[in-house]
N, C-alpha and C positions, 0 to 999 in steps of 0.2 A: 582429666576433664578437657572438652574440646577447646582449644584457643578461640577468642574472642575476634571478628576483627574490627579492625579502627572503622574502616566504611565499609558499603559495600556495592561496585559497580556493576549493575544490569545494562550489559550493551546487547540490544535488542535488532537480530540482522533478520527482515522478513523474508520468510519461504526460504532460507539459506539450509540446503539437503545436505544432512550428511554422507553422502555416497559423493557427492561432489566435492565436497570439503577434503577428505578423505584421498579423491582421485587428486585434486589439485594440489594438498600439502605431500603429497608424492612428487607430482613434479614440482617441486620447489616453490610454485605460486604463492602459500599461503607459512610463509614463515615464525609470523606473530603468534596465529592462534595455535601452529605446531607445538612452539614452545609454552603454550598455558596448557595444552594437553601432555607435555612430557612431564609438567611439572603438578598437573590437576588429575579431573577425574575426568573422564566423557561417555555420552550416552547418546543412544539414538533415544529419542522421547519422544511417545506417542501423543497426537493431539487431540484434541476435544472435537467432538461432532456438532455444527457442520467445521470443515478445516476449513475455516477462513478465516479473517485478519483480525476485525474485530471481536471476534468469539474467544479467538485462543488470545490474544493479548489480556483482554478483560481477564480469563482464566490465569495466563501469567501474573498478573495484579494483583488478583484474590485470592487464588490460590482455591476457586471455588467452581461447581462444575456450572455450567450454562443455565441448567432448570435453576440455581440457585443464585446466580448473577444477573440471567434476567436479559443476556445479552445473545440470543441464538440466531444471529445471523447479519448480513451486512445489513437490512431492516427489518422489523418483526412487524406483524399481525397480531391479533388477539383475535384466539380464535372462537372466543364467545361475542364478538360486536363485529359490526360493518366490517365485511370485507375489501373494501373501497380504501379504507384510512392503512395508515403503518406509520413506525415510527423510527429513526432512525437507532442503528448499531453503535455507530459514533458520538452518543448522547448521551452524558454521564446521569442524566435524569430518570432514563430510562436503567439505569445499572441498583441492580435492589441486594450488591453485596456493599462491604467495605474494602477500600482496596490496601496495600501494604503497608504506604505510606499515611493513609490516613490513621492506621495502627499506630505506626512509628512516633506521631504526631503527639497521641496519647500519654508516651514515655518522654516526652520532652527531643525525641528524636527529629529531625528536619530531613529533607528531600528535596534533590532537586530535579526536574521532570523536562527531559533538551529531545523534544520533537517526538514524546511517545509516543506508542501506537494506541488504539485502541481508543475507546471512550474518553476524550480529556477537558470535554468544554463543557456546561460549565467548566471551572477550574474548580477542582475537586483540595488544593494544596491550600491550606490558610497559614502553616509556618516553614516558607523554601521558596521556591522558586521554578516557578513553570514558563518554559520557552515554546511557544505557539502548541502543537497537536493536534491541527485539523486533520482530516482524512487525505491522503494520498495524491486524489483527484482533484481536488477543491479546498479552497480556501477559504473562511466568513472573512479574516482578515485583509487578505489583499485589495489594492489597489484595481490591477487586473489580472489576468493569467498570460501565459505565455500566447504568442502573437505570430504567423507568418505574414507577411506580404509579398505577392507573387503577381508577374505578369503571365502566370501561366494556369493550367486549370487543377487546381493542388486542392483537395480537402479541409476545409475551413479554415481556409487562407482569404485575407483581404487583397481585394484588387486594389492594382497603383498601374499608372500608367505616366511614360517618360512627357514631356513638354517641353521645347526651345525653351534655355537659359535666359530668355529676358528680362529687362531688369535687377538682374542679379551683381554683385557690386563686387569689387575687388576675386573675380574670377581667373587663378593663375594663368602668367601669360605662355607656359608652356605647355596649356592643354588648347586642341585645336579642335577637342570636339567638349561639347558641353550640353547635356540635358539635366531638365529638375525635376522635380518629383515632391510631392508630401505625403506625410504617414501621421495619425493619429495613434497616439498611446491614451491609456487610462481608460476608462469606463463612461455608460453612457450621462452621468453628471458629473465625474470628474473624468477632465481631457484637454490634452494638448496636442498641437499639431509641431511635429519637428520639419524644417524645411530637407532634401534632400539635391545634392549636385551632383551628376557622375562626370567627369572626364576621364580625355586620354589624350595621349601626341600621336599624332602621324599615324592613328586607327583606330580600332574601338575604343568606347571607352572603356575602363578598367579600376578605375579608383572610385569611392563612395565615397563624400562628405557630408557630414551630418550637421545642421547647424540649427540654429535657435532663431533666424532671421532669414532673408534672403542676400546673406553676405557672408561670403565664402574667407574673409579676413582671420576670423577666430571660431573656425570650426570645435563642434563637441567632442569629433570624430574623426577620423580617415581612417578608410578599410579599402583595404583588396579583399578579394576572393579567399574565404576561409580565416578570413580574422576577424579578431574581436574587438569592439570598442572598449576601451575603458566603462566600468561602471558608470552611472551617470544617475545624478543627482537632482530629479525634475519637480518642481511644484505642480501639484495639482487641487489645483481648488484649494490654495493655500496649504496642504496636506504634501509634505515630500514623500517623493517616493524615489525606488534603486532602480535602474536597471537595464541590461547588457545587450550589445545588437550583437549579431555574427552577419557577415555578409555571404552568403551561398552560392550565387551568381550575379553576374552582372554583362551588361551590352547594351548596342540601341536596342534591338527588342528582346531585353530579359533584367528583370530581377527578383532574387530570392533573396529576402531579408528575413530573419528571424530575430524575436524579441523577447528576453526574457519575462518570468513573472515577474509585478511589479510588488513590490512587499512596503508598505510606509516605515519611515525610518523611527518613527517615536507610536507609542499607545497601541493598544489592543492585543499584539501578540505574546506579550509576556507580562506574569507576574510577579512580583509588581510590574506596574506598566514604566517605572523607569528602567528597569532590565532591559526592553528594545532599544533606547539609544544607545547605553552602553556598549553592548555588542557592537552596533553598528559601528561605534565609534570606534572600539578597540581591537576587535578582529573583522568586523567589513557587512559590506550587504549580507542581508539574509536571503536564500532562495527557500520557499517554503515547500515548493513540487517542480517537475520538472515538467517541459512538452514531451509528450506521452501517446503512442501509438501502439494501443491493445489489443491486436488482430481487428484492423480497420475503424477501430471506435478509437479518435480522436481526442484526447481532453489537453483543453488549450488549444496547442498547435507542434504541428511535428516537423522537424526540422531534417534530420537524416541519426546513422547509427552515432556517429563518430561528434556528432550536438551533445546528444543524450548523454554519452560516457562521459566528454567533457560537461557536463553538467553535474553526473553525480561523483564525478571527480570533486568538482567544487564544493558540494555539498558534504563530504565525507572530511576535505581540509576544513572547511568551516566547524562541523561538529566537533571536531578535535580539537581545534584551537575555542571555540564557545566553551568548552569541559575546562579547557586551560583555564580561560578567563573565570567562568563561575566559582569552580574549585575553591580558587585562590580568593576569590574575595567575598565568598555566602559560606555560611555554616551550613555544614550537612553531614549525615551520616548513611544515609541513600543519594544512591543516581542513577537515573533512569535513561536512555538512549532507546532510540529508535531509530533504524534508516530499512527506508522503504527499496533500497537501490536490488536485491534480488528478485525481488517482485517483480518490479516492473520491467527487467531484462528478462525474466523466465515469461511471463506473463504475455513476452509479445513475443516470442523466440522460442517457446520450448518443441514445440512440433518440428521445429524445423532443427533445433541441438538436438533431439534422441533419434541415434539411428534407424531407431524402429519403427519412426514415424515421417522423420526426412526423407527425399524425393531420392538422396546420393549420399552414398560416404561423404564428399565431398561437401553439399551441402551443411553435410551435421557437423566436420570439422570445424568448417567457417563461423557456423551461428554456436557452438561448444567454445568458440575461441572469445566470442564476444561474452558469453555468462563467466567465461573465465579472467577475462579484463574487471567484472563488476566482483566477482568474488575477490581477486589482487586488492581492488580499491575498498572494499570494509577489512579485508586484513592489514593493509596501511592505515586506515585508520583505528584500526583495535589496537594496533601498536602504537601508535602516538601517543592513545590514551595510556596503556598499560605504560609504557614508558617515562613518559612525561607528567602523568596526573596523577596516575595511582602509588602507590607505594607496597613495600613488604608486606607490610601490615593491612595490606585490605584485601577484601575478596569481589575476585572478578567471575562476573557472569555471561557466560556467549550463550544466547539462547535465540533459537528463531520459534513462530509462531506454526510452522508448517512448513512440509516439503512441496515439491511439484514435480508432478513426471509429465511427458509428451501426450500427444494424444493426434490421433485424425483430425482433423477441423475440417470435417462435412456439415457439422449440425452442433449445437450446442448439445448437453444432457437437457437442460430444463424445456427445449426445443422438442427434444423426444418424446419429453414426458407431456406437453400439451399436447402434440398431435396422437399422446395415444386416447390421449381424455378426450379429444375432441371427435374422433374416428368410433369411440366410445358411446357418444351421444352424452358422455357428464361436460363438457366443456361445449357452451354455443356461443358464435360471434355473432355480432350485428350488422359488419361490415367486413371491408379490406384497407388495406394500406393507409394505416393510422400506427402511431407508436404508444406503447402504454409503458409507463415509469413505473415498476414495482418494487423497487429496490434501490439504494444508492447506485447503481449504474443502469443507466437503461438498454430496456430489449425492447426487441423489435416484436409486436403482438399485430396480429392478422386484421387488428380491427376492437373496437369496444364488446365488451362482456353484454351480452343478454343477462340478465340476471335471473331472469323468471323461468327462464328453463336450464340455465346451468347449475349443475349439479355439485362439482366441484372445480376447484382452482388450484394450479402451480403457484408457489410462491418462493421469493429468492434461490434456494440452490438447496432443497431437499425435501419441502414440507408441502404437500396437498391440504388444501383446508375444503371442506365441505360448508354448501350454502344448506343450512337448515332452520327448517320456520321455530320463530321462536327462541332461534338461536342471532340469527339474521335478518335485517327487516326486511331482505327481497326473499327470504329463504322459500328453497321450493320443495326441498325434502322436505316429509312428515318424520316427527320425533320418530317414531313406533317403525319407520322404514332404515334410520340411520344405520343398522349395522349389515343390514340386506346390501343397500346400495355401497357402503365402506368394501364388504368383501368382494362385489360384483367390480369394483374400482382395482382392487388390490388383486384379484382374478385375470382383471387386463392386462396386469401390467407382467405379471408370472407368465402370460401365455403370449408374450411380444418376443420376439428373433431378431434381433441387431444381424444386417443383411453381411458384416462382417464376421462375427465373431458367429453367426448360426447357433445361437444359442442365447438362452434370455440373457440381459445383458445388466439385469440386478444384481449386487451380492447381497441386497436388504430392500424389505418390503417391509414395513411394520408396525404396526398402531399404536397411537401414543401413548398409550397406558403402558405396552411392552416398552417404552423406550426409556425408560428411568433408570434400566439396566446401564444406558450409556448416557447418565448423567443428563437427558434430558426430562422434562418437569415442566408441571403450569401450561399456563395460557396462552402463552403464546409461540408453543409447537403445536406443529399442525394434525390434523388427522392421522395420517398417515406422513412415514418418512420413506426416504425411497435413497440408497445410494448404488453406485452402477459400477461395474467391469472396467479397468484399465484396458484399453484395443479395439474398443468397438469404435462404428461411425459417428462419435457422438463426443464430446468432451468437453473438461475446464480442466486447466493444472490439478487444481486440488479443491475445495469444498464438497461437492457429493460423492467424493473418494473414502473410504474407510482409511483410516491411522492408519492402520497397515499393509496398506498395498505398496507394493514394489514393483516398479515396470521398467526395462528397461536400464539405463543409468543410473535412473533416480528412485526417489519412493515420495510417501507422503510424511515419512517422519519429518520432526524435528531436532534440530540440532543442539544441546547442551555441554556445554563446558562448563566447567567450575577450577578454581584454582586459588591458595590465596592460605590463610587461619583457619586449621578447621579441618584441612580438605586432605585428603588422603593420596599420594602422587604417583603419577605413572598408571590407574587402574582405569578401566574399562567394563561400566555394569552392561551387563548381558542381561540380565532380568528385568522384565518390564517397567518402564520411568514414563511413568504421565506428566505432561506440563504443570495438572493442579499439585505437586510434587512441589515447585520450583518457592514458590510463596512461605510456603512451610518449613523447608529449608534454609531458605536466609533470615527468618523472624527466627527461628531456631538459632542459628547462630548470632545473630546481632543480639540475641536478648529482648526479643519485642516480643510480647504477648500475640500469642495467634486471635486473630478477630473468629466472633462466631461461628460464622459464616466461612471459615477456614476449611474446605473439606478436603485437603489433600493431604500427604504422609511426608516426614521425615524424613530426605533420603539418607540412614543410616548409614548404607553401605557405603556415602562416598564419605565416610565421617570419620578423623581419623581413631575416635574412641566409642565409633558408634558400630562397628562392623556385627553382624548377628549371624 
């Protein structure tokens, strides 16, 4: 009979490719997870359609496919109502499976849930323990988000400008030059202003002092160029809050400050809401996302490469030492992890890591070296946890949600696919140069939707929805026309030439009724799905990629390790492993009754009494 284990840890690495995992624990990079694969099972493991963040985590949770979680994309439509509304991905309200732990829950079994990914707010845990889980991007919780201040023309950077020290009180007598400055932290009804001094001796200045007043006696801070302040502990509107400056530049006319997110030290991000101060108190600030620059879209503020790495440097000691802390003092038989850190290095770098897509060898070395710095850092922290937390007796899971290959960045895919709708005659604007938010991240759209004579609409990263009367209160299609006009849609899009690849540049065109084949279902897929070609002018990492494309260095798999009670060591399944697989598997082993809604298999083969 198979061994039982004591817990069992899901460390969840986003977009973390097995072909890179692979290349890096070759060269020596990735030590920890080598050794759970010498001693586990591994698999490439195909993802759920669309491959994105929220789709396949929910699927990791449930162990259930998309039509039946209810979660198909970073926001859904309902494509029987207004095509105006959507709802978020991120919204466990909107999730219509049960997820593992709330199984576990059932059997008297406990969870504890440290920055999952996927749907987690509400707080779906009522016996364990959830540590924040917003989305990536954003925060409901924080205070504010990550911050530049710049004397120069930077990207959603606050301007500051230097001013004569006057009045300034106890200003060192070996600085001979002296300008101030102020910066505002916090949001626009909670805020505070910190005072700023730069000096220097005998030339520029060169040192930042950060203070609370206009007196330079007992600064918050002192920074040079490329250091940090100490954490720093501010009230805001009576509300404390954390958080870290770096100084980037400085002179009479320049400065580049950067400021981390500000995260409050008690309430709201975890459950129980005493679980935040703890943390805070016994292993340190929480950063909940980092400043982030995702081929030109901003969220927060973007500091440079070497900000970033040093931040999810921070965040990956943090998780490991937060796992220490929980462990040891919450009952649990589940743990759940989450770090977004390959994500957001492929996500803004990967065009320019894949040779195929990079300008130079030389280029792709350089930005290969940086995804290989963020792959190092979730294997130091898989190790800390495997080492420090877990024990013999439990079973550890490395799973990512998806891969990412490179791509051209001439045009986005969902870019392509509106101006074929709109070249079309199904797609008409009203205007120019307006932005329309269709999704947790926004695109940039030519201008407002006509709706009286648009036909159909693009929506997040695969799904065409058609406007139809009856269906829709602007709808302009007639019921008795819907399947004319569908094929006349899905006609255009078969007879388009990607000016790169000279050829259509779809590997899938196909109407939703056919799509149930790949697990999607219901209301809110769209008419038609559309996924496209790795090489054309057009691209994302990964969402309207098929599971199985392979381009280049990378693919769109996902990564799975197991090791641990149970698990059968040293093997490598070659036969097809889906993510709705991963759920089924460890309720399998822990003894937790599969929830209904469970639609994935047993991985037998990595089992050590299960093999067929």
């Amino acid at each position: 009979m198979t061994a039982t284990p004591k817990r069992t840890f899901v460390l969840g690495l986003d977009a973390l490719v097995p072909q890179l995992v692979e290349r890096f624990i070759a060269e020596g990079r990735m030590p920890n997870i080598a050794k759970l694969i010498e001693r586990g099972v591994q698999a490439n493991a195909m993802p759920v359609l669309p491959t994105h963040t929220p789709v396949n985590w929910t699927t990791i949770g449930t162990g259930a496919w998309p039509g039946t979680h209810g979660i198909t994309g970073f926001s859904m439509k309902d494509r029987t109502r207004e095509l105006t509304n959507w709802a978020l991905g991120s919204d466990t309200t909107q999730v219509t499976a049960e997820f593992l732990w709330q199984a576990a829950e059932k059997v008297g079994k406990k969870s504890i849930l440290l920055k999952w990914g996927g749907p987690t707010y509400p707080v779906t845990v009522t016996e364990g323990v959830q540590v924040d889980g917003c989305f990536c991007i954003c925060c409901d919780h924080e205070i504010a988000g990550p911050k530049r201040f710049s004397m120069s023309d930077q990207p959603t950077s606050h301007p500051i400008e230097w001013a004569p020290a006057d009045g300034w009180a106890n200003v060192p007598d070996s600085a001979t030059q002296a300008l101030a400055g102020e910066i505002e932290l916090g949001n626009d009804e909670d805020k505070i202003n910190l005072h700023l001094l730069a000096i220097g001796a005998g030339g520029d200045v060169d040192t930042l002092l950060i203070c609370s007043a206009t007196d330079a006696a007992e600064p918050l801070a002192t920074m040079t160029v490329d250091e940090y302040s100490p954490w720093l502990t501010l009230s805001f509107s009576g509300r404390e809050g954390t958080v870290r400056l770096k100084l980037l530049d400085i002179g009479e006319k320049a400065l580049e400050l950067y400021a981390t997110q500000i995260m409050p030290t008690v309430g709201g991000w975890t459950y129980p809401e005493n679980v935040a101060n703890e943390l805070v108190t016994n292993v340190g600030p929480f950063l909940q996302r980092v400043g982030y620059n995702q081929r030109g879209a901003i969220y927060g503020a973007w500091a440079d490469m070497a900000t970033l790495l040093d931040e999810i440097d921070y965040q990956h000691d943090w998780f490991a030492s937060a796992a220490k802390y929980l462990c040891e003092n919450y009952d649990h038989e589940l743990f759940f992890l989450h770090s977004h850190a390959p994500d957001y290095i492929q996500d803004a770098i990967m065009p320019e890591s894949e040779p195929l897509t990079a300008g130079s060898p030389e280029i792709a070395e350089e930005h290969l070296g940086y995804v290989a710095r963020v792959y190092e850092s979730c294997d130091r922290m898989v190790g800390r946890i495997v080492d420090k937390v877990a024990t013999a007796d439990d079973l550890i899971v490395v799973v990512s949600d998806h891969g990412c290959i490179g791509y051209h960045d001439v045009q986005s895919g969902p870019q392509m696919v509106k101006d074929i709708l709109e070249d079309g005659g199904f797609l008409v604007y009203e205007g120019d140069d307006r932005e329309e938010h269709v999704s947790s991240k926004p695109s940039r759209g030519r201008g407002a939707i006509d709706w009286s004579r648009t036909k159909a609409i693009w929506h997040d990263t695969m799904y065409i929805y058609m406007n139809v009367k009856g269906r829709q209160p602007e709808g302009c299609i007639e019921p008795e026309d819907y399947e004319a006009v569908r094929n006349d849609i899905i006609q255009a899009l078969l007879e388009y030439k990607d000016p790169r690849l000279g050829c259509c540049p779809f590997t899938l065109v196909m109407r939703r009724e056919d799509a149930a084949m790949l697990g999607l279902w219901g209301d809110r897929v769209g008419d038609i799905m559309v996924c496209v070609l790795p090489g054309g002018d057009y691209g994302e990492g990964h969402g309207n990629v098929l599971p199985t494309e392979t381009f280049g260095l990378s693919s769109i798999q996902a990564t799975l390790v197991m090791a641990g009670p149970g698990v059968r060591q040293g093997v490598t399944l070659t036969h097809p492993v889906w993510l709705t697989d991963v759920a089924p598997t460890i309720a399998h082993l822990m003894n937790i009754p599969a929830p209904a809604t469970m639609e994935g298999a047993v991985l037998n083969a990595a089992l050590e009494d299960g093999v067929r």
